[in-house]
C-alpha positions in Angstrom: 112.3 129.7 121.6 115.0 128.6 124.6 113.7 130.4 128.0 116.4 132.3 129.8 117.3 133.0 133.1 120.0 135.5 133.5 120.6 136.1 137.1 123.3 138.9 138.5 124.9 137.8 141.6 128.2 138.3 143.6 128.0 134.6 143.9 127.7 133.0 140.0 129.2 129.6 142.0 126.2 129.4 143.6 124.5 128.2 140.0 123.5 126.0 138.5 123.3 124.2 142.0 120.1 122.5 142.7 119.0 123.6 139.0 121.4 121.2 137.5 119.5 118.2 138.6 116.7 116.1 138.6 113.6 117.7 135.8 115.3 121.1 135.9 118.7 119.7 134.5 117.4 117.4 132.2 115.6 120.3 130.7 118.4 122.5 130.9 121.0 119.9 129.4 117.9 119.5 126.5 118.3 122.9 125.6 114.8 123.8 126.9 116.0 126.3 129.0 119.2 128.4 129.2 121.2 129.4 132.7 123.2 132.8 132.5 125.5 135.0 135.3 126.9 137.7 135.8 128.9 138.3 138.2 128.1 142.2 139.8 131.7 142.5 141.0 132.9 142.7 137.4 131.5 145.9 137.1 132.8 147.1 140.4 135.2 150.2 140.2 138.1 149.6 142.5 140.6 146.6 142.8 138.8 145.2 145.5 136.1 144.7 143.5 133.9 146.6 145.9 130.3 146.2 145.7 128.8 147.6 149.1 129.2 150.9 151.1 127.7 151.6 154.6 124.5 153.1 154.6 123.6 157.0 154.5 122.2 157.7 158.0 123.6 155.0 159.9 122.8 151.8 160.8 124.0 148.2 160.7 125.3 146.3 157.5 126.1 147.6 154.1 124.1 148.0 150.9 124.8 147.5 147.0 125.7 150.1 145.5 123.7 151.7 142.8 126.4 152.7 139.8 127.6 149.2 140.4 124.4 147.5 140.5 123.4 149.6 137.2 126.9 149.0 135.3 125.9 144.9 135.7 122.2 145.7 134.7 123.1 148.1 131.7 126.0 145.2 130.5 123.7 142.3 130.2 120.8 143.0 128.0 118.8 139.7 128.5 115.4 139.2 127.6 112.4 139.0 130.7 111.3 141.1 133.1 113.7 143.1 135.6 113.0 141.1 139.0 114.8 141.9 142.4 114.4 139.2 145.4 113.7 141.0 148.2 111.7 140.5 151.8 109.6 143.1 151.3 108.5 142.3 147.7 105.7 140.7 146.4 104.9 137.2 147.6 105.1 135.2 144.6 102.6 132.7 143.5 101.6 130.0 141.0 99.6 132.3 139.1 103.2 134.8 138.8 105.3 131.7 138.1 102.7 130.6 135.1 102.9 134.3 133.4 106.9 134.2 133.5 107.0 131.3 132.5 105.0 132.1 129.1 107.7 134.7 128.6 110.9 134.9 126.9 112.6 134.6 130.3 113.4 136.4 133.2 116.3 138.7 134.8 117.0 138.2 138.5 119.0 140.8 140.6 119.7 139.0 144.0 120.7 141.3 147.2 123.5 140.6 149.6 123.9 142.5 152.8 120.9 145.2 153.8 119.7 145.4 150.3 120.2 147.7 147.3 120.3 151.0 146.7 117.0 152.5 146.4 117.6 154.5 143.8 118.6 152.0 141.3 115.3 150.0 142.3 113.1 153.4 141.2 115.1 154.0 138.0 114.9 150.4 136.9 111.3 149.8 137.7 112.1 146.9 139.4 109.7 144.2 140.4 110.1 143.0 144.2 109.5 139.3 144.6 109.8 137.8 148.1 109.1 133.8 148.7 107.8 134.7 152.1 107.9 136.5 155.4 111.2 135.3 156.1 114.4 136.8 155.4 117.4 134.7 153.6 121.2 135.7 153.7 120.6 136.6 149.8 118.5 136.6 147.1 120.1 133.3 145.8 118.2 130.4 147.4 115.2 132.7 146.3 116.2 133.2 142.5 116.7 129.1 142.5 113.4 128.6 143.8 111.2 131.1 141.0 113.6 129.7 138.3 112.6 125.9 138.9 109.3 126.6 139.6 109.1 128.4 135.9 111.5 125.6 134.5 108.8 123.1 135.5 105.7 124.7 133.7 108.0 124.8 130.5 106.6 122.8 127.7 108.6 118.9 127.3 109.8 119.8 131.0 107.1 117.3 133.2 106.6 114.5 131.4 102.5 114.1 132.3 101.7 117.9 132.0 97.9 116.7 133.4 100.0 116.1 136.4 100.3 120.3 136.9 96.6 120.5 136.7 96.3 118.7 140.0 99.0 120.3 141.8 98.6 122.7 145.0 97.5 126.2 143.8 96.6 125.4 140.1 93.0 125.3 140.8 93.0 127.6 144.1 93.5 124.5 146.0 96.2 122.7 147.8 96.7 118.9 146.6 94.5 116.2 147.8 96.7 113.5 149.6 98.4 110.7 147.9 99.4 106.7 148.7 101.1 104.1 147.5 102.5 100.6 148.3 102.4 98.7 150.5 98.6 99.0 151.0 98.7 98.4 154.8 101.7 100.3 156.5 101.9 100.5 160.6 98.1 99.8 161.0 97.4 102.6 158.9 95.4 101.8 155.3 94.8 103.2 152.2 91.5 104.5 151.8 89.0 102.0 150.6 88.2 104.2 147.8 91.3 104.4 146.3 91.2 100.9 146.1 87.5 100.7 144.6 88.3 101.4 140.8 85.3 103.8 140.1 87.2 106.8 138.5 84.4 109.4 139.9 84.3 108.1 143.2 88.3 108.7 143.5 87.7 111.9 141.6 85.2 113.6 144.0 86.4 112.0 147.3 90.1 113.9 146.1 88.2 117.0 145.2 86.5 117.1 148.8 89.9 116.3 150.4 91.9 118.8 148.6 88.8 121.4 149.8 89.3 120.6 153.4 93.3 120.4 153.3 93.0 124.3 151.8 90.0 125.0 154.2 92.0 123.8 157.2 95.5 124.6 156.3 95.2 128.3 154.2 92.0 129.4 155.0 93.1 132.8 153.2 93.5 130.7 150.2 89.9 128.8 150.7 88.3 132.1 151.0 89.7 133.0 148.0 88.5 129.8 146.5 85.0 130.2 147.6 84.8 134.1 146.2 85.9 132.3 142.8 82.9 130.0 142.6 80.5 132.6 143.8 77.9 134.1 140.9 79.1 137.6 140.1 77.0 139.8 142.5 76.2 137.4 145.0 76.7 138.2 148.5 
């Protein structure tokens, strides 16, 4: 079964974009995946194809308006969870990228402006999803993002899949460090063990240098990592 994307912008230009290349187009060009828009100003109800109003109560900017937002949501019936990209959602992780990626697809409503109408959010149970605690001028560059990292995790998509089982996050650790050629580069070496050949050496020295990247860098991830090995009960 093809996984779909169907993502309702004002800006369906915007796409494929980045998606179109590299492991992401190859996929998509494979069939493996399949890109849809729709553009929301189709469903607008004027001829200026108006989308926005200014906001009950005052305030700066505009926001989407909900009949028009709903008209676009209501006229595409794709398969996949409702998803809206917003600052305030949830962050999204590996573990939320593995489960929608397992799915039929997803549907992605990105925000222009200050955001959506509320009350289209309630009445279409939408899920938040935020990349970060940073804001973007739209939901865009944030609907690229989930959809390549789900792309990736599709089956015939990475050609070593063992390689995703190393990766930051997969195991509740970021990625131990890697090297290539040349060997010696501005006085700085590759670790003798690398260069040793003894599979379990390499293995447990990248084990204890993916533990003290996380412990160092995310140490809300390494608690996290630590509560996971913990015996059930223990204090």
């Amino acid at each position: 079964m093809t996984w779909i994307a169907t993502v309702l912008t004002i800006f369906p230009e915007m796409f494929p974009g980045p998606l179109g290349h590299s492991l992401a187009g190859k996929a998509l060009r494979e069939g493996i995946w399949r890109l849809a828009t729709v553009d929301i100003r189709d469903f607008a109800r004027d001829k200026h194809r108006t989308v926005d109003d200014a906001p009950f109560g005052g305030g700066p900017g505009m926001v989407m308006r909900p009949d028009v937002v709903d008209a676009a949501i209501e006229a595409t019936p794709a398969p996949g969870p409702l998803l809206y990209l917003s600052p305030r959602g949830r962050p999204l992780d590996q573990a939320r990228l593995a489960a929608l990626a397992a799915g039929p697809g997803v549907r992605l409503l990105c925000g222009r402006f200050e955001g959506v109408d509320e009350r289209v959010i309630e009445a279409r149970a939408m899920e938040e999803i935020c990349l970060g605690d940073f804001v973007l001028s739209g939901g865009e560059p944030a609907a690229i993002a989930l959809i390549d990292g789900c792309v990736r995790l599709l089956p015939g998509v990475v050609g070593a899949e063992a390689t995703l089982e190393e990766e930051s996050f997969a195991r509740g650790l970021l990625e131990y460090p890697h090297y290539t050629r040349p060997q010696s580069w501005q006085g700085r070496a590759v670790p003798e063990v690398l260069l040793s050949g003894h599979h379990e050496e390499i293995r447990r020295w990248r084990e204890a240098q993916a533990a003290e990247a996380t412990r160092q860098r995310r140490p809300d991830l390494w608690e996290r990592y630590l509560a996971r090995q913990s015996p059930a009960g223990s204090s």
